[in-house]
C-alpha positions, 0 to 999 in steps of 0.5 A, a space after each residue: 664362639 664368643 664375641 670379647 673385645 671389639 674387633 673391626 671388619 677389614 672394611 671398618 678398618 679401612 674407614 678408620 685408617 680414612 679418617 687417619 689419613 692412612 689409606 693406600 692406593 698402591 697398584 690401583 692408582 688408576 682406578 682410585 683416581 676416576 673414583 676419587 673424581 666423582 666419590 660423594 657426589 650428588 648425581 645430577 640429571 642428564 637430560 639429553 636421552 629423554 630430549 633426543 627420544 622424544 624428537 624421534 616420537 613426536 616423528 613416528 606415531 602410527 608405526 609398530 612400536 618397536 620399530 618406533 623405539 629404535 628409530 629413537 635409540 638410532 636418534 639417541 645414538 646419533 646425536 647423544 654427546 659422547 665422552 672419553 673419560 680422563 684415565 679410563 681404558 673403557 670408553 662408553 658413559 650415557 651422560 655427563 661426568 660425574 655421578 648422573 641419572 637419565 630420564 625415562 619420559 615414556 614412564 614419568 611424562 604425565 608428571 614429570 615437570 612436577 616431579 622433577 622439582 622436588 628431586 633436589 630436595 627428597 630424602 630418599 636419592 636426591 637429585 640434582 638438576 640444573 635450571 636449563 634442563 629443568 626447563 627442556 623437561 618442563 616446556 619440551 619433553 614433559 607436554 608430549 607425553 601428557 596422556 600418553 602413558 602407561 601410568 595414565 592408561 593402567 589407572 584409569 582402567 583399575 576398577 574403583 575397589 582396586 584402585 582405592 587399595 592402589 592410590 590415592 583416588 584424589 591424586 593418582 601420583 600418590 602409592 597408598 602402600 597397600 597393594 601397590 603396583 610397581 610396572 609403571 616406574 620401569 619398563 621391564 623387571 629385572 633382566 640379563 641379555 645374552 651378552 655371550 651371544 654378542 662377543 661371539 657374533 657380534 651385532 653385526 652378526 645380529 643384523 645379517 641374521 635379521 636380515 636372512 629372516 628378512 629376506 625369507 618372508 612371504 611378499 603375499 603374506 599380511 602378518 610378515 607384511 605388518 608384524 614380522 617386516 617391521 620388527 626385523 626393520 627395528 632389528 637391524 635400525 637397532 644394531 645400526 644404532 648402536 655400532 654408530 654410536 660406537 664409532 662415534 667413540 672411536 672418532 673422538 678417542 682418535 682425535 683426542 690421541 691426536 693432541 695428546 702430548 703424553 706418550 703413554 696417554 696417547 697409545 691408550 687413546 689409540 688402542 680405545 679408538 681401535 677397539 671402539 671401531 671393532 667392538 660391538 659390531 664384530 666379534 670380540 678377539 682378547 679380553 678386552 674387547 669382550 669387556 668393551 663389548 659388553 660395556 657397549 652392549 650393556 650401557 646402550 641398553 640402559 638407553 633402551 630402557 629403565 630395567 627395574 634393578 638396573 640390567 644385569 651383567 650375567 655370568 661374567 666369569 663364564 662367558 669372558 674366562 675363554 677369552 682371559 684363557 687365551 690371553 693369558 696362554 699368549 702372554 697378552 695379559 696379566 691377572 693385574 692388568 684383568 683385575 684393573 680393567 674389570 674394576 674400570 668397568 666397576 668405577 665407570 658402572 658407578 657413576 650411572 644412578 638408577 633414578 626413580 622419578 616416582 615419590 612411590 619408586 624412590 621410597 622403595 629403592 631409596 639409597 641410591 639402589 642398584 643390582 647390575 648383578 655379576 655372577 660368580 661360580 655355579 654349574 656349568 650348562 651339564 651340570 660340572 662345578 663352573 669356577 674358575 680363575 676368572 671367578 676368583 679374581 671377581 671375588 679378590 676384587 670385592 675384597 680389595 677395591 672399597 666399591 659398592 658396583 657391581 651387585 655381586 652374586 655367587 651361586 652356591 651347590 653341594 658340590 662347590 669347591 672348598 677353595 671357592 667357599 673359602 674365598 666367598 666366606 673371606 669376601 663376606 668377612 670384608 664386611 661391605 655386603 658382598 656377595 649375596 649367596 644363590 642357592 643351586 639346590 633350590 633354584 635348579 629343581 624348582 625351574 625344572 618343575 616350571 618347565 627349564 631344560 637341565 642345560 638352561 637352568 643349570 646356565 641362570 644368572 643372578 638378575 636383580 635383588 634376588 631373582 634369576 634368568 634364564 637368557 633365550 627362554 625366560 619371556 616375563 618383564 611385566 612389574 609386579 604387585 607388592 602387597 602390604 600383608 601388615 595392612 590386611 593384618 590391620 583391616 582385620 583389627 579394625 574390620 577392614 579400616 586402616 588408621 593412617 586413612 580415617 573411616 575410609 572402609 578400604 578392606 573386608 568387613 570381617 568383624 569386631 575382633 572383640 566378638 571372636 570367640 576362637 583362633 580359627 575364627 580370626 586365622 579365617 577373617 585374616 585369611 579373607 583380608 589377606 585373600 582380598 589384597 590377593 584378588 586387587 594384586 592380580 586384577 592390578 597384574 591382568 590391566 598392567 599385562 594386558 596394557 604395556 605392550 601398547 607403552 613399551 618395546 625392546 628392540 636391542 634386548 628382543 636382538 639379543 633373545 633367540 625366542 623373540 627373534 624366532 618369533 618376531 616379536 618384541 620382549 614386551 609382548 605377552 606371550 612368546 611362543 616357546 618361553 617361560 612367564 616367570 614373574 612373582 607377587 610380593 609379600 611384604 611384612 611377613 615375620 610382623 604379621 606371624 608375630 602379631 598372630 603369634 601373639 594374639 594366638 599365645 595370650 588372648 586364645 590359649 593363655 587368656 593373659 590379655 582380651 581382646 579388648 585390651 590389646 585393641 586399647 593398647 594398640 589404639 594407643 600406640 602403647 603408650 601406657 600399656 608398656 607392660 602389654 607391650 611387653 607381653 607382646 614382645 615376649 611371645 613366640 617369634 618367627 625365627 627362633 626356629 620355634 614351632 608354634 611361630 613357625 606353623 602359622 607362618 607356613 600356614 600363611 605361606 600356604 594360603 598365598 601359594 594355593 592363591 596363585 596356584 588356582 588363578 595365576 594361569 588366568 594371567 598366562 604367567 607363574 605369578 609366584 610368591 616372593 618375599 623380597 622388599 628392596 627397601 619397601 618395608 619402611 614405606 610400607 611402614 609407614 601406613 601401617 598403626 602399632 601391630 599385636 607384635 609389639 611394634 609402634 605405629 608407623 615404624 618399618 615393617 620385618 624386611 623379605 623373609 628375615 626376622 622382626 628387627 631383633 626377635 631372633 634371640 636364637 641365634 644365626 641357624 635357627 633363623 636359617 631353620 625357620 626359613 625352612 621350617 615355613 617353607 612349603 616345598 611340595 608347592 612349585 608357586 615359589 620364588 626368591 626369599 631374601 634374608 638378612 643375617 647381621 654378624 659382629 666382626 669378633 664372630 667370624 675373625 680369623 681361620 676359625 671364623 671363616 671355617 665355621 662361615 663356611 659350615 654356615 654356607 653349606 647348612 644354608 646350601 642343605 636347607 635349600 634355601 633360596 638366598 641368604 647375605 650378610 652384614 658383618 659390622 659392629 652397631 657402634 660403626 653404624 651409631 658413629 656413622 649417624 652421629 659423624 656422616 662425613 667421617 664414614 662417607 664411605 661407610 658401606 652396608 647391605 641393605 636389601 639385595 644390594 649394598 649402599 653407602 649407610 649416610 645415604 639412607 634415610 634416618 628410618 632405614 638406618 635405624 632399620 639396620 642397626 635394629 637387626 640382630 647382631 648375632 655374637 656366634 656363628 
């Protein structure tokens, strides 16, 4: 199918009629209007969730930590100002109108005052921050924390080799981008409570089984005196806290009905200050209690905790469906009124900013970042197709309200409905990133290998970019390494020195690269660089595990998980009797390095077109001069042209990770698995790695998860899908999530064809048990004239890594990183 004139996505389309002063709003008047209040914003910081947390801190020390952390929420909860916005129908916001970020003072304290000056004026994700909050951070919150935290504790413990690879060994606050540690800028990696549980029982059902456990341990018994007691205390403090903090949005929804003049305005305060007085503590009884619920439930735990990609929103369509059912059965609702009050959920969702405080957290999640996953669709917990009219109103949702909350997922099996992947394909058509395919065929029998019941992996949600939980049997929450595989690839060319650091001898000692004599030499002197960054990851992730549970607790998420209260321990604690530790390492720069070898392998070894010399000289000068060499480099064999000689030894470099882990990843106590998904890292990363044998200049970003450099896939969409699968070594189980980008221009999937062949793409991806897969559908000339006119396309929304952002908000570098991606013409 041949792309002719230029044709818009609706999405594009929609920006264009912006600008005219065309758009529509009828039937979501309500929706656009909250929107409309705080759209383009800079967010700005709240700073009141770190101040009350710290009071309660500086009260506690000496008891268990979890109980500690939720005598602090129970403080937050009490004292944190609680808001009713004008319009919503949802009551429920950690911070003040508008878009606003909240502090974490137990994660950024050693350098928060520092920090916290330069928000306003960073690229990536500015903040704004007013001169009296400036002041509580820098003379209130940050001096208790000086040498209280994590970040403190793991750096001082990382060996001199490790730590040199980590951060700068003169400034601690300051990533090298090499092997770079991730668990000191969120408390947990991504996660998905078990909100089910809570609409069913309520907390107040959380706090009387607590309580029976309470009552059932042995007076005589030191453990259920100092371990278990304290914990179920923290249980039933934390389920306390967060029904107070409830009421009190029912007391302010009453009193503001009370002067309310406008009759319609007054009986929707009335019915939020009911529902606000019942949920979360008791069970949910329609639709919209169950969405209160879970606003409650999901917003307080971002008080608990910075969950890396934001906490998670399940399987939504499941766990709320048997209440839409019912409502709609009595005539209670309507598939307008659902719609209008799940998109509430999304506008309210928006105005909360994950924000990183960390030079090294904002660089790697830059663009305002965020993965409040929703899940679509997939199988039911006996293996039966899941989707349901609920599902189908999420995905008409997407297509409809321009909004880049939630995150949304769809799950994707060989036996999904054709219905349902039609509608994926149209929502995908829309053109602003959503949703991000999962593919059952991959995840289900690989979780089987590492221990899943058929029941609890056919029920997993989509969490964070690209991962998946399992709620009540996944236990891991520890961040994990990210490794700069593009910088073992440069410590092999200079023998173990990187340009970006001078003479500083940072990696193995492999050898002058003019001295190889043959392919195998440099594949194993590779290999040995590669091995070594491997060796600092996991020393990284036995300090980082063996560290945080002094640092972090969960009580709120440890009451919504059956394990922890089981067995009466936190979710932050190594090891949980009966759960699976699933975490992951990180490759970053994957096609670059294939490429580079590609090319060394191709020229200098087999076709002896260049020496080694030459391309040393080359890359030394970021090719300037040398463009014929460049040239020559650009032209070799690439990962993602479904080409054999490229493909091989990116299995083979796949393979040499896996059997890494594989042999030492059990000295952890977790599956430490292999994962190539960057978020936005592959610019940072970038930019300490010099000019690479695969063509690429100094400095520039990196090939992004497991997608191809930026424009070597010259072969169109599927044999960038057949690649994936060629490089896969799936007699291994050490595998997780692979990200892949694919760019479509509109022309190429419009109309009833184009969706019918995008559907036949889906279901080649589903064959080929990939693991993930979205997609860009927008034209490069949109993206040029949204760098050249910013304001025109404020609302100008791409897919970036896992999650989609506003294009204006990213910097110059990720921008072009985008544009830069093959545009394929055919699907």
């Amino acid at each position: 199918m041949e792309c002719c004139a230029r044709v818009l996505s609706p999405h594009e389309q929609r920006i264009q009629d912006e600008i005219m002063g065309k758009a529509s709003i009828e039937g979501r008047e309500r929706v656009f209007g909250i929107l409309n209040s705080f759209q383009g914003q800079r967010p700005s910081v709240d700073v009141e969730r770190a101040q009350y947390f710290t009071e309660s801190f500086k009260e506690t020390e000496g008891e268990l930590l979890t109980l500690r952390w939720a005598k602090a929420l129970k403080h937050i909860a009490e004292n944190i100002t609680v808001y009713i916005d004008d319009q919503q129908l949802l009551a429920g916001r950690i911070g003040h109108p508008g878009r606003y970020g909240i502090l974490y003072p137990e994660l950024d304290g050693d350098f928060l005052d520092l920090a916290v000056k330069d928000l306003p004026k960073r690229v990536e994700s500015p903040f704004n921050l007013s001169g009296k909050d400036g002041d509580i951070i820098i003379n209130e919150i940050a001096p208790y924390w000086k040498g209280k935290t994590f970040h403190e504790e793991f750096a001082q413990s990382l060996p001199e080799d490790t730590l040199k690879l980590t951060y700068d060994p003169k400034d601690l606050l300051k990533s090298r981008f090499i092997v770079n540690e991730t668990a000191s800028f969120r408390s947990s990696i991504q996660w998905v409570h078990d909100y089910e549980k809570v609409l069913k029982i309520g907390f107040k059902g959380i706090k009387e089984k607590a309580q029976k456990q309470m009552a059932a341990l042995d007076p005589m018994s030191p453990a259920d005196n100092v371990e278990k007691k304290p914990f179920l205390e923290a249980i039933i403090t934390v389920c306390d806290a967060i029904v107070l903090w409830a009421n009190r949005h029912a007391k302010l929804a009453a009193e503001m009905a009370a002067k309310e003049t406008d009759p319609q305005r007054k009986a929707e305060l009335e019915g939020i200050a009911e529902r606000c007085a019942w949920v979360p503590e008791n069970p949910a009884r329609n639709f919209h209690e169950a969405m209160q619920s879970q606003w409650f439930t999901q917003m307080f735990s971002r008080l608990e905790q910075k969950t890396g990609t934001v906490v998670s929103n399940g399987r939504m369509d499941q766990y709320l469906y048997p209440y839409y059912k019912k409502d709609l059965a009595e005539g209670k609702i309507t598939p307008e009124k659902a719609t209008e009050l799940i998109e509430l959920m999304w506008v309210a969702m928006a105005q909360f900013i994950d924000l990183y405080i960390s030079p090294a957290g904002g660089a790697i999640n830059e663009g305002y970042a965020h993965w409040e996953a929703v899940t679509v669709g997939g199988q039911t917990p006996d293996g039966r197709d899941a989707t349901n009219d609920l599902t189908y109103i999420f995905l008409q949702s997407k297509r409809e309200f321009p909004l880049n909350y939630p995150d949304l997922a769809a799950r994707i099996h060989a036996r999904a409905p054709e219905r349902y992947l039609w509608e994926v394909a149209e929502t995908i058509k829309e053109g602003s990133g959503f949703p991000k395919l999962i593919n059952d065929e991959e995840v289900i029998p690989l979780h089987l290998a590492k221990g899943a019941t058929f029941e609890e992996i056919y029920d997993y949600a989509v969490s964070g970019c690209a991962e998946i939980r399992m709620p009540n049997r996944d236990t891991y929450t520890s961040g994990n390494p990210y490794i700069n595989y593009a910088a073992a690839l440069e410590m092999l060319l200079y023998n173990g020195k990187m340009k970006t650091y001078g003479d500083e001898q940072l990696g193995l000692e492999t050898g002058d690269l003019r001295e190889f004599k043959t392919w195998d030499e440099l594949w194993n002197a590779y290999i040995a660089q590669q091995d070594n960054f491997l060796k600092h990851a996991f020393i990284q992730q036995h300090h980082v595990i063996s560290n945080r549970a002094k640092h972090f607790a969960a009580p709120l998420g440890s009451a919504m998980h059956d394990l922890c209260m089981k067995n009466c321990i936190d979710l932050h604690q190594p090891n949980i009797e009966g759960g699976i530790n699933l975490g992951y390492f990180e490759c970053i720069g994957y096609a670059t390095v294939v490429d580079s070898l590609a090319a060394i392998k191709k020229l200098v070894f087999e076709e002896k077109k260049l020496t080694m010399a030459e391309l040393l000289e080359a890359l030394e000068s970021n090719f300037e001069g040398k463009e014929v060499i460049r040239q020559m480099l650009l032209n070799a064999p690439k990962y993602g042209n479904n080409d054999e000689y490229a493909d091989s030894i990116a299995k083979d470099m796949d393979l040499a990770s896996l059997e890494y882990t594989k042999k030492y990843s059990k000295e952890l106590g977790v599956h430490l698995d292999l994962r190539y998904v960057p978020f936005t890292s592959h610019v940072p990363f970038g930019k300490v790695v010099s000019a690479t044998p695969n063509g690429r200049k100094a400095w520039t970003p990196l090939s992004d998860g497991s997608s191809a450099s930026q424009g070597a896939d010259t072969h169109g969409p599927t044999a960038v899908m057949l690649s994936n699968f060629e490089s896969k070594n799936y007699d291994h189980r050490e595998r997780a999530a692979r990200l892949l980008n694919i760019k479509f221009s509109p022309k190429c999937v419009a109309g009833d064809e184009g969706t019918a062949k995008l559907v036949s793409y889906i279901r080649t991806f589903c064959d080929l048990k990939l693991w993930h897969v979205q997609f860009n559908i927008v034209n490069k000339a949109t993206l040029l004239a949204a760098q050249d006119d910013p304001e025109k396309y404020r609302n100008l929304l791409v897919r970036v890594a896992g999650y989609s952002a506003y294009f204006v908000d990213l910097s110059p570098e990720l921008q072009q990183d985008i544009i830069e991606r093959t545009e394929h013409e055919a699907v």
